[in-house]
N, C-alpha and C positions, 0 to 999 in steps of 0.2 A: 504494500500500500504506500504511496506517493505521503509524502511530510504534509502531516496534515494543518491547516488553517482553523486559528476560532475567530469568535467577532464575538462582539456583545450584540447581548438581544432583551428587550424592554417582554415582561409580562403585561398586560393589563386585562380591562374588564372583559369579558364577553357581553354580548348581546343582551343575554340576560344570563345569568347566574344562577347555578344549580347548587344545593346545600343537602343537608341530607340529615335525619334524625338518628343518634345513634344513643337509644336508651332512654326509657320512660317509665311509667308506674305500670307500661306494659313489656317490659323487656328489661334485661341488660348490656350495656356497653359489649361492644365488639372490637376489638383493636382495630387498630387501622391498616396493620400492615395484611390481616385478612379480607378487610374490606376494600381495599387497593388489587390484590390480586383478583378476586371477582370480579367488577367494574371495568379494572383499568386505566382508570383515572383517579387522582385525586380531586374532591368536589370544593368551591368556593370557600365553602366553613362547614362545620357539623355542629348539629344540634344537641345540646346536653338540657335536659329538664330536673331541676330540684328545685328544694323549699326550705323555705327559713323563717321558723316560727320559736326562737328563743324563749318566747315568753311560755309558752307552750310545758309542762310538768316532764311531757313523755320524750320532749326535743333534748338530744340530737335521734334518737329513735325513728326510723322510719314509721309512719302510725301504722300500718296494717301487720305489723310483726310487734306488737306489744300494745292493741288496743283489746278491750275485756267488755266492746261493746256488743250485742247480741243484736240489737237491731238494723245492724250494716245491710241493706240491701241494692247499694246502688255505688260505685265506683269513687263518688266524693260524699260520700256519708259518713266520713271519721272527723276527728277534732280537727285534723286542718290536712295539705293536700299530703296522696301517698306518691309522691316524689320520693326519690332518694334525697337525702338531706345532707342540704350547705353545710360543710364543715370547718369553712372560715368564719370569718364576722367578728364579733365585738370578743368571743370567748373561743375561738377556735384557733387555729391552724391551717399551713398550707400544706400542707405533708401526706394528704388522702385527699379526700373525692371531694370537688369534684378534679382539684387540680393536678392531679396522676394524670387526667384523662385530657386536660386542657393541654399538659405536658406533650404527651402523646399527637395529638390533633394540630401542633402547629410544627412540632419535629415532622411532621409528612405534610407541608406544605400548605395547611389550612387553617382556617380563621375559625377563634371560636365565637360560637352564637349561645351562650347562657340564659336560657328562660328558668328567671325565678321567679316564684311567688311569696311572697313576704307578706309577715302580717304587718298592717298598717299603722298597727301602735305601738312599733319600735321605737327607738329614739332616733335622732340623728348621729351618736355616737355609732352606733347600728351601722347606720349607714355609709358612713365615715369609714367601718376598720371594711367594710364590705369592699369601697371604693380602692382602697390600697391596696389592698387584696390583688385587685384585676389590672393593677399596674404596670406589673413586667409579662401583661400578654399582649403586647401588641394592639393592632389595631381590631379590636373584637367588636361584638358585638351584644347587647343585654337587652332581653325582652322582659321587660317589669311585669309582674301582674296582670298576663296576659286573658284576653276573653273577659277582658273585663267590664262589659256589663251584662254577661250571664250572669247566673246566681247559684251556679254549682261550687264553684272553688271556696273556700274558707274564707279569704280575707273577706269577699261578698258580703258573707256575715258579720264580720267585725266593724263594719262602717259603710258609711253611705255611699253612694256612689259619687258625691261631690269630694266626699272625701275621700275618696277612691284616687278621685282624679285630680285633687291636689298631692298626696303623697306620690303619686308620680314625678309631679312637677318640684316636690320637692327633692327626692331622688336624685333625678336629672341636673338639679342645679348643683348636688355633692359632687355627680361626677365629672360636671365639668370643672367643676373646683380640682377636683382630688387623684380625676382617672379619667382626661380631655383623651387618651385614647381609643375610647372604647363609645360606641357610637350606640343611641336608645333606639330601640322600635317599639312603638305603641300599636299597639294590639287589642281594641276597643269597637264601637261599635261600627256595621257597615252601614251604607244607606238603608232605610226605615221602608218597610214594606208595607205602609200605610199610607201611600200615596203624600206624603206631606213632602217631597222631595230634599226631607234633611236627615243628617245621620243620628241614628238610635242615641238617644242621649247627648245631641249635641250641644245642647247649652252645657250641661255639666261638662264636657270633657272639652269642651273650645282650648281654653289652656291649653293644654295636655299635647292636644291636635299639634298646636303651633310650638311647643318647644321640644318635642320627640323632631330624633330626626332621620328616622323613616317609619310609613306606614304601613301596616301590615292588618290582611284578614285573617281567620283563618274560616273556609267554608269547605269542608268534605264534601263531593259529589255525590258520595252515599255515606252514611254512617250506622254504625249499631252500638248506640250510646250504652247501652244496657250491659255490654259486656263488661265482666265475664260471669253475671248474676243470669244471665236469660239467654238463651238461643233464638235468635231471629228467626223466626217462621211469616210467613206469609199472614198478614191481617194484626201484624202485632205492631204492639205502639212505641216500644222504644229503638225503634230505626225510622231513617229514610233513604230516599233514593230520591235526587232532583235532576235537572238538566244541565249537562257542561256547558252549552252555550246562552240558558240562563243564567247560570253561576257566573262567567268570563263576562257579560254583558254586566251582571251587577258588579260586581268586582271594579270594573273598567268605571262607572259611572259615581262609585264609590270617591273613586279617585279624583274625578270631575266634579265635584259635592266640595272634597276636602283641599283641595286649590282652590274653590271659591272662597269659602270661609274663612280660610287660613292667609287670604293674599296671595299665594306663591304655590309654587311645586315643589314635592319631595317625593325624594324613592318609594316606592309603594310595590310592596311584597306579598306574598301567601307562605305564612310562616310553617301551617300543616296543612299539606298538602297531597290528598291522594281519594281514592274511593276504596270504602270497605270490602270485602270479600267477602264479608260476612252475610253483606245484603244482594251485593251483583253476581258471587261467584270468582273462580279465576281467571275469567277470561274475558269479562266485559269489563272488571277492574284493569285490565291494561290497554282496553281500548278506550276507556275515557279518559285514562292520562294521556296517549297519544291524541284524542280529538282534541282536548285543549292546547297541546302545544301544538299543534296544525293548527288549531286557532292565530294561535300568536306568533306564530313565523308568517303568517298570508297576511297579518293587520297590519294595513299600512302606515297606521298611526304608531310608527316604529318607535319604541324607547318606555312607553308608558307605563311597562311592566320591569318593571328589575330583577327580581329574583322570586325562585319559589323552594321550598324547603319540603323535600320527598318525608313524609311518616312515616313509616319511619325502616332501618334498613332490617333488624330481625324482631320478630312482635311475639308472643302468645297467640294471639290471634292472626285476624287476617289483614293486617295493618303495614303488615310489613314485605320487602322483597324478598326475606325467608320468614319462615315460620319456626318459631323456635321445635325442635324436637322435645317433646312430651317427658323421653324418657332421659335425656341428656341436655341440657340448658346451653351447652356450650358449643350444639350442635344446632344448623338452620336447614331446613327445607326449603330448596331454591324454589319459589312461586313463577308464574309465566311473566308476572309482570315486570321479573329482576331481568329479564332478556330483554320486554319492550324498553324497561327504561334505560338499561346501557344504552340498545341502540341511542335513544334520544341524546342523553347524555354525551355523547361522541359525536353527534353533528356538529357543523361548525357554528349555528348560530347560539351553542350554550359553551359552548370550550372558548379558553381566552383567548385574549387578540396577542398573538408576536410578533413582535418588529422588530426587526434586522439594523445592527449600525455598524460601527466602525471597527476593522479590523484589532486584533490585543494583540500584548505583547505581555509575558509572563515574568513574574506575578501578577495578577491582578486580583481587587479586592470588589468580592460583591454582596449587592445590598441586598437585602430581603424586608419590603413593605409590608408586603401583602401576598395574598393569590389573586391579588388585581394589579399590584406595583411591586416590578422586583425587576433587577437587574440579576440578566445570567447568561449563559456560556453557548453559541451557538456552534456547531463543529458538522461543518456537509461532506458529508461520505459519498462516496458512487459504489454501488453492489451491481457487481456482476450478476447476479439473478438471486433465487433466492436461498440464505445461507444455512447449513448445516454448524455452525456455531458464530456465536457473537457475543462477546462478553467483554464488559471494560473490568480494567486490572489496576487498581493504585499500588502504591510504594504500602511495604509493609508500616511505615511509621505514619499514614494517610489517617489522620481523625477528623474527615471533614465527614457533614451529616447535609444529604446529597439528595435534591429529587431530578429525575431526566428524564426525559422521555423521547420517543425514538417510531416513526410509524405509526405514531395515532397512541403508542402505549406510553405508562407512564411504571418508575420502578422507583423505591427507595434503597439507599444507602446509608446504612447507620455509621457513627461514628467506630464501633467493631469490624465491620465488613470490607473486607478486601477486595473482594471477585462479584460482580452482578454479571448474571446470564439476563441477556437479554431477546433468548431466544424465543419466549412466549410471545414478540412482538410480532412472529412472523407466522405462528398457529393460526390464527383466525384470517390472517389478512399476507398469505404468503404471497413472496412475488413472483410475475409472470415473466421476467426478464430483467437484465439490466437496468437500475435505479437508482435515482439519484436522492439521498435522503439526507434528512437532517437529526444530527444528536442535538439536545438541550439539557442544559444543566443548572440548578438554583442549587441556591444554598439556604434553605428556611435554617432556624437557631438548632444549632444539636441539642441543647436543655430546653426545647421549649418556651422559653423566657429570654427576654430581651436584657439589654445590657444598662441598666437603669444608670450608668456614674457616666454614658456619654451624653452630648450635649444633645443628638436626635433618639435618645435610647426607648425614649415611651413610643416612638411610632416604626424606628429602623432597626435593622441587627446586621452585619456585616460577617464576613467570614472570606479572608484570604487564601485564595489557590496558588500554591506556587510552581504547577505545571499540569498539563493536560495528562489523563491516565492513560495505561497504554488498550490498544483495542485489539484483543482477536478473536478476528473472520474468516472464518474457511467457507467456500462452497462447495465441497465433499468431505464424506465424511473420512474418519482419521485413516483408515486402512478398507480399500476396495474390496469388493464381494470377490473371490479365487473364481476365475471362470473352470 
């Protein structure tokens, strides 16, 4: 192989932005490095759901593993939500969950999305050790008190909704005080199916509206709220099933409500996003994700949507692209929908934008923003057809912590790992001849955590290459069949 050339090459946003749920009151956490290998891709951010009810007897206790209540018959029927529980805050630590997992999620290139639910007669102190907390993760993202003006979740109970919708506001102005990295999403009511053409609640939550800074619904194309108390049968009342091009119609109109009101525009997202299995099945649940996104790649009114966050990746139920195994927790059952959605996921109007600059020269030092702002390593290969091995090799003393991708696939490198085979890139999508491709290489933080003593530490993390690794490509294999 000819001496090879790199250049830098700028990450940014996609079209719109894919996120993905991993671990809720109906599952748990999945690594990332097994949910990369399925997919193929790392996604924008992942979604982590907990709770943080300090005042609470049973807290730090997750409630449905030490409540002694007998009349539970509905998924939010305990003293406050069955999230796994914040383990930072005013009386915690960073040492366990949720931030192993925060850890985890931005060492393979993603951003994390924290939806808490908080009880709302914390103090500001509360708020305050919360906000430092989420300091050295970069540019994250927190969904406060989400859904919030249903009347399932606990804090619902604990305060009104005006004051719902001030403790947001007050939140919000801690963290920009205390954790200007980490960006809000309000998660409150959509437009009002009452013909009044304002949103559900919106005197109370006007505020709110205008200093979150993005919007988010969340509307399931079908759901079966009732799990995992009742089995959705036909005629029964705790599911539905609605129209995707209703939903995308309100959604969209949602958004045109909330730029009035508000004076301005802001990102406007679907923070849980999918149709249940429970109520459509498995195979009209992966055709209504795909009709929405055929929605929204045809709509000309290109941009309006930003991002949607998949429900999640392995469920109990049918929520998820696997279904947990019954008899092994740590085991998923691939659903059809985990195939419709890679495909999706792999188009070019949800994968991010690359752009090609100016030849390096080695060392060179690159930044890592984001999975929408990052400086990284461009290197174009030419393949003779398609190869029988491909693998990059560092120097045995190489502790960089590495995402590349290579043919539409993408591969982690931990700070331990020497050798990535990067031959799975060529299983699904081998080539039919001679081709010219491109390697890319980032460097998100090996710790997960940014470098809070530099002067850009709350938004940038850097990490020095001081030579390209070496590559080998054969196309045959090591020793020919003996004719």
């Amino acid at each position: 192989m000819s001496e090879l050339k790199a250049y830098s090459v700028h990450m940014g946003a996609a079209k719109c932005a894919v996120d993905l749920g991993d671990g809720s009151e109906r599952g748990e956490y999945v690594s990332q490095d097994y949910i990369l290998h399925k997919l193929g891709r790392p996604h924008r951010g992942i979604s982590l759901m907990y709770c943080y009810y300090p005042l609470d007897k049973e807290f730090p206790a997750r409630i449905s593993e030490v409540s002694t209540d007998k009349n539970v018959s509905f998924a939010w029927d305990y003293a406050y939500d069955d999230y796994f529980t914040y383990k930072g805050g005013l009386v915690g630590d960073t040492s366990g969950e949720p931030f192993e997992f925060m850890r985890d999620i931005r060492r393979h290139g993603q951003e994390v999305l924290l939806t808490l639910t908080i009880d709302p007669n914390v103090s500001d102190d509360h708020l305050i050790a919360i906000a430092k907390d989420l300091r050295p993760f970069g540019r994250m993202f927190i969904r406060i008190n989400h859904e919030a003006t249903g009347d399932w979740f606990s804090f619902t109970k604990r305060a009104t909704y005006q004051e719902i919708a001030d403790f947001y506001c007050r939140f919000v102005a801690i963290l920009k005080e205390y954790a200007p990295n980490v960006s809000t999403i309000l998660c409150a009511g959509g437009l009002s199916h009452d013909g009044s053409g304002k949103i559900e609640m919106e005197d109370e939550f006007l505020n709110a509206f205008k200093c979150t800074d993005i919007w988010s619904v969340d509307s399931y194309f079908a759901l079966h709220w009732g799990w995992p108390f009742d089995v959705a049968e036909r005629g029964g009342k705790s599911h539905s099933r609605g129209k995707v091009g209703d939903i995308y119609d309100w959604t969209k109109r949602t958004k045109q409500r909330l730029t009035e009101i508000c004076g301005g525009e802001k990102p406007m997202v679907m923070s849980e996003f999918n149709a249940d299995g429970d109520v459509t099945g498995p195979y009209e649940q992966a055709d209504m994700i795909k009709e929405w996104c055929e929605k929204l790649k045809a709509d000309p009114d290109e941009g309006w949507f930003a991002a949607f966050s998949m429900y999640q990746f392995r469920d109990r139920g049918r929520l998820g692209l696997e279904i947990e195994d019954p008899n092994n927790a740590e085991c998923g059952i691939e659903q059809p929908l985990l195939k419709t959605y890679k495909e999706i996921i792999h188009e070019d109007f949800f994968k991010p934008e690359m752009t090609r600059g100016e030849e390096l020269q080695f060392p060179v030092k690159l930044r890592w923003g984001s999975s929408e702002d990052a400086e990284g390593i461009e290197i174009p290969l030419h393949f003779e057809g398609n190869p029988h091995f491909c693998e990059v090799v560092f120097d045995k003393d190489d502790e960089s912590n590495l995402m590349m991708e290579i043919n539409g696939r993408w591969f982690y490198k931990s700070p331990k790992a020497k050798t990535i085979d990067l031959m799975s890139a060529f299983f699904e999508k081998p080539l039919d001849g001679a081709a010219d491709l491109t390697l890319r290489i980032f460097a998100p933080p090996a710790t997960g955590e940014n470098d809070l003593s530099l002067t850009d530490g709350l938004l940038n993390s850097y990490a020095e290459i001081k030579k390209l690794p070496k590559l080998r490509i054969r196309f045959e294999p090591t020793e020919l069949a003996k004719e």
